[in-house]
C-alpha positions as CSV (number, residue, x, y, z in Angstrom):
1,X,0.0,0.0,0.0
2,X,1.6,3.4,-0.8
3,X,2.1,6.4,1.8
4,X,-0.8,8.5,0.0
5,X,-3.5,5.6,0.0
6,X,-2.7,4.3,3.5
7,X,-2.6,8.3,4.4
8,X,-6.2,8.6,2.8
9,X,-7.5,5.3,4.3
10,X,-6.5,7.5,7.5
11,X,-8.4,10.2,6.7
12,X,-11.7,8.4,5.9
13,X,-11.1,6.6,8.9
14,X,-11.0,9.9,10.8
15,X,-14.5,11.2,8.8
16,X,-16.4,8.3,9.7
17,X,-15.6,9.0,12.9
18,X,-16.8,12.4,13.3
19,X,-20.0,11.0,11.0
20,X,-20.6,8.6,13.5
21,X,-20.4,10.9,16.7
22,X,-22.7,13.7,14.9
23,X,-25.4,10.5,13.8
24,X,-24.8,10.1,17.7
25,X,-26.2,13.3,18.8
26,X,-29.1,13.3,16.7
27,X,-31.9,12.0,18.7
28,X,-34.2,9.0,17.9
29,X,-37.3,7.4,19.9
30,X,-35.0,5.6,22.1
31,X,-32.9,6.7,25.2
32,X,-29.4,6.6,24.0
33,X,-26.2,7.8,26.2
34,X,-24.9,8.8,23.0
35,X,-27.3,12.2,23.4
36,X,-25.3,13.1,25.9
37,X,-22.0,12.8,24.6
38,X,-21.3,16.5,23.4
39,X,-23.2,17.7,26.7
40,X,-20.6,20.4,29.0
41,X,-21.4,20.6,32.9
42,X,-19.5,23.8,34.3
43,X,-18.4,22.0,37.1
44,X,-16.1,24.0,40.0
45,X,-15.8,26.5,37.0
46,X,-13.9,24.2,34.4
47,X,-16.6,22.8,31.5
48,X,-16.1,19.7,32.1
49,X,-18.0,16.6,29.9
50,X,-21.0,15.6,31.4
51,X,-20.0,11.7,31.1
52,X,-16.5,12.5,33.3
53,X,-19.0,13.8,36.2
54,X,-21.4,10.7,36.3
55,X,-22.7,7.6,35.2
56,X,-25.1,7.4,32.6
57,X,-27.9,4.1,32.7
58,X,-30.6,3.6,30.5
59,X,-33.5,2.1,32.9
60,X,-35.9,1.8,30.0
61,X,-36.0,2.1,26.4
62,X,-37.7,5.4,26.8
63,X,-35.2,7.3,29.5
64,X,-31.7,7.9,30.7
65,X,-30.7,8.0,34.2
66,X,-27.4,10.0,34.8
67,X,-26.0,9.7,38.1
68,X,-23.4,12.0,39.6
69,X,-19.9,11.2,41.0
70,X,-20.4,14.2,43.4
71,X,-24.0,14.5,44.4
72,X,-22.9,18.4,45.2
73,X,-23.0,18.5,41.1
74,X,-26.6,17.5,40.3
75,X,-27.9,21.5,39.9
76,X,-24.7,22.1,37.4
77,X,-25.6,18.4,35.4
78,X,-29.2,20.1,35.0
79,X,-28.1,23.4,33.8
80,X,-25.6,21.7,31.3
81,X,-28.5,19.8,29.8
82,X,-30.4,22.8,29.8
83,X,-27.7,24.6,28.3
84,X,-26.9,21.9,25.5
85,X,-30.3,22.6,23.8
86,X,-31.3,18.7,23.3
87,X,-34.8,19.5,23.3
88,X,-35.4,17.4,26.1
89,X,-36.4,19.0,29.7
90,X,-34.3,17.1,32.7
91,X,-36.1,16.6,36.2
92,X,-33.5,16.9,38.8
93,X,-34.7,14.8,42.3
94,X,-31.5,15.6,44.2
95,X,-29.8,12.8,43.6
96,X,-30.0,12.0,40.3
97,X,-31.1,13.8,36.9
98,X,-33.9,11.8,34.4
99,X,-34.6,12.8,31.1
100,X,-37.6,11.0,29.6
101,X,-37.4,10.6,26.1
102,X,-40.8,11.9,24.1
103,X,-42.1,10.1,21.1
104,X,-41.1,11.7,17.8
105,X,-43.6,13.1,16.1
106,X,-43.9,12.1,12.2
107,X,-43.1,15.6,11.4
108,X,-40.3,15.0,13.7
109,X,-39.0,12.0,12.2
110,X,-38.8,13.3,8.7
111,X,-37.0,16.6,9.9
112,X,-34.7,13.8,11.7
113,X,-33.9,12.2,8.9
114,X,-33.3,15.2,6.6
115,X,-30.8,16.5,9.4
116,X,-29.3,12.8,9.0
117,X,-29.1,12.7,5.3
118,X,-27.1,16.4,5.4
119,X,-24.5,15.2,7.6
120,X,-24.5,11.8,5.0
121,X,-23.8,14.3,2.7
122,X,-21.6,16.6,4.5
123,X,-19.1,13.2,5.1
124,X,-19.4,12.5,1.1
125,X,-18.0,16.0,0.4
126,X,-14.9,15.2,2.7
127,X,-14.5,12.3,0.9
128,X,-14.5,13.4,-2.4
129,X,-12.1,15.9,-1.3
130,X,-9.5,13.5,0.1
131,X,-10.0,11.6,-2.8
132,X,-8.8,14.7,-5.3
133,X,-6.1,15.7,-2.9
134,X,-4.6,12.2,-3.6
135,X,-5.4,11.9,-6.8
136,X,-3.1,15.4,-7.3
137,X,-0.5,14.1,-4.9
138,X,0.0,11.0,-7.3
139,X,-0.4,12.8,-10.6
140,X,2.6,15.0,-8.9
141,X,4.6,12.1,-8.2
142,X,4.3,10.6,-11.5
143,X,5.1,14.2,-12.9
144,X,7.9,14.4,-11.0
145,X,9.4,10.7,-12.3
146,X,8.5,9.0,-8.7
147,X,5.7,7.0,-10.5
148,X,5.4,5.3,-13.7
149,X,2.3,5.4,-15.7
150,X,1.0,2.3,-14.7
151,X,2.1,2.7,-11.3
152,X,-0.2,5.7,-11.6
153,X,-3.0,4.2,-12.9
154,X,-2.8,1.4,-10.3
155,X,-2.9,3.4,-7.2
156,X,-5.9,6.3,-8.9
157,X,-7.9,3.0,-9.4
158,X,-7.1,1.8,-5.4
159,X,-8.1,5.1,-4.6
160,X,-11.2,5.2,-6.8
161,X,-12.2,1.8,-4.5
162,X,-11.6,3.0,-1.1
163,X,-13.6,6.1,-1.7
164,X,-16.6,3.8,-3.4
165,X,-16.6,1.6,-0.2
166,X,-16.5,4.8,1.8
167,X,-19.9,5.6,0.2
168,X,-21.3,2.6,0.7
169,X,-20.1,2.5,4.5
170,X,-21.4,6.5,4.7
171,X,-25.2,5.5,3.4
172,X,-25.3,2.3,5.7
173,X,-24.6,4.3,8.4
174,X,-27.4,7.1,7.6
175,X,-29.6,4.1,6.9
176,X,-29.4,2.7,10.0
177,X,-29.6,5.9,11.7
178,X,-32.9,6.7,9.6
179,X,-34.7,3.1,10.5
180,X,-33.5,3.9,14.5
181,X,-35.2,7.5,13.8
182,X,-38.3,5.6,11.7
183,X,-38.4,2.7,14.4
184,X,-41.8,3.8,16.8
């Protein structure tokens, strides 16, 4: 495998990730501890990730249970959930913080899976960006006498693969996103 091709498979690597963490964050029917995982608690002062401060259960499909470390911190955990805009309202019993999960609305759901499809689309664009930038790194090389013309060939049409099965790998993940979203 050459430097620029396991250098891309890097980079796709690294934009699935972030695809994955903002599918994460986008909120279906079910209680998922993912929700929470961009969520800041000002804690002491210092913003401080809500899932360093407690631990986070999922009694039922339908709710999350998050638990401080320091029971002191339960007021800050509520106004960081308050604060991250999730559209979901935490009751705070002075122990613990619940956030019930509502039903999604069929309106809802189709706004959800519009948001979904953008950030499909948003990790595509990436893609076919890393894909030029390596296709113009190689064309240099060969340019420069580094690479032969088959040579050339050979790794464009590696490159042309990985970023296909990219794709592929980018809509299953919006699909299965969508039917979580879809899923009453």
């Amino acid at each position: 495998m050459s430097h620029s091709h396991k250098n891309l498979e890097e980079k796709i690597e690294k934009t699935m990730q972030v695809l994955k963490e903002d599918l994460n964050t986008v909120r279906a029917g079910r209680a998922n501890p993912a929700l929470l995982d961009k969520v800041m608690v000002d804690y002491y002062g210092t913003p401080t990730p809500l899932k360093n401060l407690s631990n986070i259960s999922v009694p039922d499909p339908r709710s999350l249970l998050i638990t401080p470390f320091d029971p002191k911190s339960v007021g800050d955990i509520e106004r960081g959930i308050n604060t991250a805009n999730i559209g979901i309202t935490p009751n705070n019993d002075g122990k613990c913080v619940r956030l019930e999960i509502p039903q999604l609305t069929e309106e809802r759901r189709k706004e959800l899976t519009k948001t979904t499809k953008k950030m499909g689309e948003d990790a595509k664009v990436a893609l076919r960006n890393l894909r030029r930038e390596s296709n113009e790194s190689l064309k240099k090389q060969q340019k420069d006498g580094d690479l032969t013309e088959d040579d050339l060939k050979e790794e464009l049409d590696k490159i042309q693969k990985t970023t296909d099965k990219a794709v592929k790998d980018i809509d299953a993940l919006v699909a299965a996103k969508d039917k979580e979203i879809l899923e009453v």
